[in-house]
N, C-alpha and C positions, 0 to 999 in steps of 0.2 A: 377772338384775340384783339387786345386793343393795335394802337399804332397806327399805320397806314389804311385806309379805309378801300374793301374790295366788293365790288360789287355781286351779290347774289348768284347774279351768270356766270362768274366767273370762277366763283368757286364750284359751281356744280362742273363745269366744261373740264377742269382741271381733275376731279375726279374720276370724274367719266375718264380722262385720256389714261389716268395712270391705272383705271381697271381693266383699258386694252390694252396697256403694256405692262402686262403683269411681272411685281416683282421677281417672282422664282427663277424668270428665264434668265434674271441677270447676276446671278449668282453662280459659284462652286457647285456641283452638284451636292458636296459633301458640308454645306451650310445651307442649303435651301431649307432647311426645315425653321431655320429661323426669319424666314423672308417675312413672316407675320406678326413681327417684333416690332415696337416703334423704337430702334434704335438703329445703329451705326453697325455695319457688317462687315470684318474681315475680308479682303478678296484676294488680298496677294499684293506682292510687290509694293508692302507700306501704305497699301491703300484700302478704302472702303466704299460699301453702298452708302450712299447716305441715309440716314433717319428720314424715315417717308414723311411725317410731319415738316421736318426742315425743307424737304422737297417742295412736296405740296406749297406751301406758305413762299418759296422762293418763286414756282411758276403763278401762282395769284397774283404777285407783284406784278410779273414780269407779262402780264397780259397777251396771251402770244394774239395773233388774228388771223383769221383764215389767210391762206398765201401770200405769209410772210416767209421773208430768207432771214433763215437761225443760224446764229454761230454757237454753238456749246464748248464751252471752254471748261477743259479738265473733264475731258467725256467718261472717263474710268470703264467702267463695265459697260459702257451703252448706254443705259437706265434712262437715263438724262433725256439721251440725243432719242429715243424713241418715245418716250413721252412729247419731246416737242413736235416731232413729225406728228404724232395724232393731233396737237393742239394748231397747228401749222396747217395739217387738210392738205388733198391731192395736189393745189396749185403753188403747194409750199414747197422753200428747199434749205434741208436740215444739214450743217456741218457740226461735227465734233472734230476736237482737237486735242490732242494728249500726248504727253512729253514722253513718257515712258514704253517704251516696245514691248515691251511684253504687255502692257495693259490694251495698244491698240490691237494686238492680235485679238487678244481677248475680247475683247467691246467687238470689232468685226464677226468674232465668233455667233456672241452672243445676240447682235443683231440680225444675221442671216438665222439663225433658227428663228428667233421673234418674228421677224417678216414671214415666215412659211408659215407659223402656226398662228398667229395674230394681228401682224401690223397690218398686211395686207388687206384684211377682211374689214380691217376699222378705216379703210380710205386714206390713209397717212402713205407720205408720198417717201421713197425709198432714202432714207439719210444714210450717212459717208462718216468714219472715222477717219483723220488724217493723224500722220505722225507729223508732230509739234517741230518746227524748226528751229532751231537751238538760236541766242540771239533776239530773235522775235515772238512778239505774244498777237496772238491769236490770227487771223489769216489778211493781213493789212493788203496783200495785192490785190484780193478779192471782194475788199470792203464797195461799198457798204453795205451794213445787216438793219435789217431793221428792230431785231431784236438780239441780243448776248445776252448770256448765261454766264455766270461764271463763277462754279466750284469749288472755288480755292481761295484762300484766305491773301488778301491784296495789306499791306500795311499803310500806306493811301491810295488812295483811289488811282488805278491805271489808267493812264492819259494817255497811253498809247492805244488802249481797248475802246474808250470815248471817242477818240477819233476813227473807228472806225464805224459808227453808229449813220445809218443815213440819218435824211430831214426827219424828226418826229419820231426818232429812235429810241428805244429806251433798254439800259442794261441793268440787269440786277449781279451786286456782288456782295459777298460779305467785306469788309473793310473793318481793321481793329476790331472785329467780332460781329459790327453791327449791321445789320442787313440795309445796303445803300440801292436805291434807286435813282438813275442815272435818265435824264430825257433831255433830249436833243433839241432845241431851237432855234435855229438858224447856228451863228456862232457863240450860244448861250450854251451851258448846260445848267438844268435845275438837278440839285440834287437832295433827296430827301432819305431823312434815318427813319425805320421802323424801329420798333419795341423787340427787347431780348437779346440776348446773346448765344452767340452759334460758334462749334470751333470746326473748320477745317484744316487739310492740310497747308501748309505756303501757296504761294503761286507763285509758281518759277517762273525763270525765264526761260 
């Protein structure tokens, strides 16, 4: 893929994690048969898994490092937030954050079976879904992360989720469709566009 240039390790590391967080676990039981699809998956409550391609290509960017603290914004099913715990590693610590209650049940769900049958055994250190506080985007009293995630379709870029970014922080979003890469220096941010168009849902408040 043209665009943003990722290093070789990176993309092997990212695979590897998303083959220990296997899609199925994050799904309906009554759509898993589709978890081997390169597309977008129903899961309830107006929402979806995302297109594993989109995935993949969003944690390249977002280069996680061993024992970084993750914020996953717009955690949906989990999916997300247990991929990063494996790219993250034992001394990492992973949050997801999700406006919607019946999808944090779900994501809670779906990550306690994943840790029993998978996360566990891949050395990824235990992540947390929280329910989203109405008002506020992402978890500002517990900044800073050194890496966000996030999900959902921003119309410019969230200056509230930027500031939550430590020294040397970088977040990935889509913005107006296009996949934006966010890094932290000092009171600088760089910000850089990839190649293509992606649609998610809004990103609330």
């Amino acid at each position: 893929m043209a665009g943003i240039h990722v290093a070789p390790e990176t993309v092997a590391r990212v695979r590897a994690a998303m083959h220990a967080a296997s899609r199925p676990l994050f799904l309906p039981r009554e759509v898993r048969h589709l978890a081997g699809a390169d597309r977008p998956v129903m899961i309830g409550w107006d929402a979806t898994n995302s297109q594993p391609s989109t995935v993949e290509r969003m944690l390249q960017l977002l280069k996680v490092h061993d024992g970084a603290r993750v914020l996953d914004v717009g955690s949906g099913s989990g999916w997300t937030t247990a991929i990063l715990a494996v790219l993250a590693g034992p001394e990492g610590t992973v949050i997801g954050v999700e406006i919607v209650p019946e999808l944090v049940r779900f994501g809670r769900e779906r990550l306690a079976e994943a840790w029993s049958v998978a996360l566990a055994d891949a050395g990824a250190p235990r992540p947390e879904i929280r329910q989203a506080t109405a008002g506020a985007r992402g978890l500002p009293d517990e900044a800073p992360f050194d890496r966000i995630l996030v999900s959902a379709a921003a119309t410019s870029l969230p200056s509230e989720l930027a500031a939550q970014l430590a020294e040397g922080g970088r977040m990935v979003v889509p913005v107006a469709g296009v996949m934006t890469v966010v890094d932290r220096r000092g009171e600088n941010l760089r910000v850089r566009r990839d190649d293509g168009l992606y649609s998610f849902v809004p990103l609330q408040e």
